[in-house]
C-alpha positions, 0 to 999 in steps of 0.5 A: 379205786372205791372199794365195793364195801366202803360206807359212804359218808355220813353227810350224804343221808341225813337231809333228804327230805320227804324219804319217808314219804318216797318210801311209802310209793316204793313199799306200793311197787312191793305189795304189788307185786307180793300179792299178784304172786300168792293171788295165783296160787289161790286162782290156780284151781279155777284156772285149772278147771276154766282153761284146762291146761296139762300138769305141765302147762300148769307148772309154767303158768306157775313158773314162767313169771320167775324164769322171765324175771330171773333171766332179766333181773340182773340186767334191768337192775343195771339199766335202772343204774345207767338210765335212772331207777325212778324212771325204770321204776314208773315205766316198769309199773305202767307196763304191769298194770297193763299186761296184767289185764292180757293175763285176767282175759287169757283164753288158753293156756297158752297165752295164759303162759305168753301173758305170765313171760311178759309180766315177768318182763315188766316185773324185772324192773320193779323190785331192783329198782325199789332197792336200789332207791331205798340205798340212796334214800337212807343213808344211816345205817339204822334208818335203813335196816327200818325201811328194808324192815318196812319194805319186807314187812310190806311183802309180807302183808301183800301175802296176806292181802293177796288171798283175802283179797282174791278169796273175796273176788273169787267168790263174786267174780271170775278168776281174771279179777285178781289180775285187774286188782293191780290197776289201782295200785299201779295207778297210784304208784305212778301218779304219786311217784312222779312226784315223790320220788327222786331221781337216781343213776350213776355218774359214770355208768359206761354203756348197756351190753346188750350181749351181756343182757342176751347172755344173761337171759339165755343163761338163766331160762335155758338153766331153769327149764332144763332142771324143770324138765328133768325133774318132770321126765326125767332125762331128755335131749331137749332138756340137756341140750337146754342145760348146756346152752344155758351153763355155756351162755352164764359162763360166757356171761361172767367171763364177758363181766370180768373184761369189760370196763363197765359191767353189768354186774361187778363180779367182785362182789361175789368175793365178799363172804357176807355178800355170797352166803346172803345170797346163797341163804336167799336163793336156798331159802325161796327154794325149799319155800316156793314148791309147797306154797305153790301147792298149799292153796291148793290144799286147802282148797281142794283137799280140805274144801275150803272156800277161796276167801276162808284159804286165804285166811288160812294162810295169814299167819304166815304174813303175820310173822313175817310183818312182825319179825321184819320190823325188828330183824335190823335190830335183833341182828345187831344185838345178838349177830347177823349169822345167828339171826338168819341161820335161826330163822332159816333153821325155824323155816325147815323145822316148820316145813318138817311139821307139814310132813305128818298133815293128812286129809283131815288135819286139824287148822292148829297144827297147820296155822302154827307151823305157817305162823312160824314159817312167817317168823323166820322169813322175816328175820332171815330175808331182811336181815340178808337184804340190808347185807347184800345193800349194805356191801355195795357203795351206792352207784352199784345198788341196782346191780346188787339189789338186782343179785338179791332178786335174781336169788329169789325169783330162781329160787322160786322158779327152782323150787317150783319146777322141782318140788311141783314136779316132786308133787305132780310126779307123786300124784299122777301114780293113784289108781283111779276107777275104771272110765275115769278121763286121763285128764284125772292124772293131769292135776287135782283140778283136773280130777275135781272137773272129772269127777263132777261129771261122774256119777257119786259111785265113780266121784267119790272113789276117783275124788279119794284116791286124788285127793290122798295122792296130791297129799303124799306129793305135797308131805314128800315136797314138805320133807325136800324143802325142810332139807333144803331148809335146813342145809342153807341155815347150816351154810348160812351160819359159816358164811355170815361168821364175823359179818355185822350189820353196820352202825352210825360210828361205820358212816367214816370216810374210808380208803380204797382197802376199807380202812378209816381215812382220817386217823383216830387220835 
């Protein structure tokens, strides 16, 4: 049997023509969905104010795209593996670009929330893909480190292009203009993809589970909404019930992994140290992230009046690090470790988010910029580092299956974070104590109490406007200090998980047997 470490062979990567160019059209699926994910954020007061969902309508509009991909990822990763990831990858960016205009003409909440489920559906085929692709694309070690590199770099300036760019349709135009921007995008992808991309599968894939997929997503859905639910409320039956089914459902889905011949996701995998603590890190990570950066547009909006197209300027420098330390990640792992790479930039992380603890209503743009500046450093060296380590610990017929395990840690990381650090939030801020006559609406959400107050006279505005505001930043210092734990506790883990893991190098790509020792004897 291979072994699920083994490195292929150095023959099978240097004389793929045009992978720089193939790279160029995966890195568009990657912006794509990098900049519809911080667009959000930005639109949400005008959202709040349009559509006027409850606190917690408001949570699953922000969410419901990352319960939906997290529940799916696994299972579309391994379809691109049996069906082909470039065709995936196309059939997947057809269908964003046209849900995405469902979501830019919603009308109610709910539908705004069906129109998220479905985008997540779409979204699940798009990132696992364009790993997938990138790991049978390069096969030199060092020239995959760039291009996973390039790849999270490409992610990070989708965040910093998101709210520029959605700042400036704001202002002209109405909030479902950030979701047609991604037309164009999608419209490119697919024209050029068709022709630059190579198709890829595995040989011998063994059929889709269906059971398995249905485990996975039941599993994963039922999981996520019962701790989102708990958070918000507290224990209820409704929300344990879920959490059993959930919990039941992933338990049958491994135990269903381990007998079939062909699984969706080899759960070997997991027995490899290097590939647990990356993905641990990751999961970890997004999670003590994905709450604040959830509210901080909100912040700067609504707290400190901020206009959309100034907000989004705002949260650069956070883009900006991350594109700098992505591109070098590969390189610094390797010269130093890849243990110490990741648990300092995750440490950097928690330290940064230990920071925002002290921002009040007036605090000063340095204080806020430097800490988003540093918050970028460490992402980028710790989420690229982790990625080039979970790809690398898979022989490549298993890369949509692995590259699908890193983004299932990241979207329920973010699903996690956000239900549990933005009900930390809503909890905190739904507790001020407004003027007498103010509409309940108020306590629902900061949108909800700016819509309220410019209906009240200044005597009633003003006060109700005060004690929100100072409310919602409580919500968002305590989320700041949760997450900077969380943060902090992942660097530590990450530091005694990574021990001994290294990134590979060119004297690695040897034939290697089915215990990952070297084929050919060395003289």
């Amino acid at each position: 049997m291979t072994s699920a470490l083994r490195p292929e062979t150095a023959t099978e990567g240097t004389e793929r023509p045009g992978r720089w160019l193939a790279l160029s059209v995966l890195v568009l699926a990657v912006l794509l969905v990098a900049v519809d994910a911080t667009v959000l954020g930005l639109a949400t007061p005008y959202i709040s104010e349009d559509l006027a969902p409850t606190g917690s309508q408001l949570l699953w509009i922000g969410d419901v795209y990352s319960f939906v991909i997290a529940g799916l990822l696994v299972s579309m990763g391994s379809l691109g593996d049996r069906i082909g990831r470039k065709r995936i990858l196309l059939y997947g960016a057809t269908a964003f670009g046209a849900i995405s205009v469902l979501n830019a003409y919603a009308h109610t909440p709910e539908l705004m929330i069906a129109a998220r489920a479905l985008l997540g559906v779409a979204g699940a085929t798009l990132m696992p893909a364009t790993l997938a692709l990138i790991r049978n694309l390069f096969h030199d070690p060092r020239e995959r480190s760039l291009a996973i590199g390039i790849w999270g770099a490409t992610a990070s300036a989708g965040t910093a292009v998101g709210p520029v760019l959605g700042g400036f349709l704001l202002e002209h135009f109405w909030w479902g203009s950030v979701f047609l921007i991604n037309l164009p995008v999608m419209a490119v992808l697919v024209a050029v993809g068709v022709r630059l991309l190579p198709e890829s599968r595995t040989a011998h894939p063994g059929p889709w589970d269906m059971t398995s997929v249905v485990l996975s997503l039941v599993g994963m859905i039922g999981v996520v909404y019962a701790v989102k639910e708990t958070a918000s409320h507290g224990f209820t039956w409704p929300a344990s019930a879920a959490g059993l089914l959930g919990a039941a459902a992933l338990y049958g889905f491994v135990r269903r992994q381990l007998t079939l011949p062909a699984p969706l996701l080899d759960m070997r995998l997991f027995r490899h140290r290097g590939f647990s603590g990356a993905v641990l890190a990751d999961l970890l990570a997004i999670f003590g992230l994905a709450g604040l950066v959830f509210f901080l547009s909100q912040y700067l909006q609504l707290v400190q009046g901020r206009r959309p197209f100034e907000a989004g300027l705002a949260e650069l420098p956070a883009a900006i690090g991350a594109v700098v330390a992505g591109l070098v990640a590969g390189r610094a792992a390797r010269r130093f470790s890849v243990r110490s790479v990741v648990a300092g930039g995750l440490a950097a992380i928690g330290l940064s988010l230990a920071a925002l603890t002290v921002i009040g209503q007036s605090t000063g743009y340095p204080l806020l910029g430097a800490a988003l500046l540093v918050v970028g450093l460490g992402a980028g060296f710790s989420f690229t580092v982790t990625a080039d380590v979970i790809l690398s610990s898979v022989p490549k017929e298993q890369a949509g299956a692995a590259s699908a395990v890193s983004e299932t840690a990241y979207e329920l990381g973010a699903a996690l974070g956000i239900a549990v650090l933005g009900s930390v939030v809503t909890g905190v801020y739904r507790d001020f104590t407004a003027p007498a006559g103010t509409p309940p609406e108020a306590h629902e959400s900061l949108g909800g109490a700016a819509e309220a107050a410019s209906h009240l006279p200044p005597s009633m505005a003003d006060p109700l406007l005060e004690a929100a505001r100072q409310s919602f930043v409580d919500g968002l210092t305590l989320a700041a200090g949760t997450g900077a734990t969380v943060l902090l506790t992942a660097s530590v883990a990450a530091w005694f998980m990574l021990r001994d893991q290294r990134l590979a190098t060119s004297t690695d790509l040897e034939p290697r047997d089915s215990r990952g020792t070297r084929a050919t004897p060395q003289p």
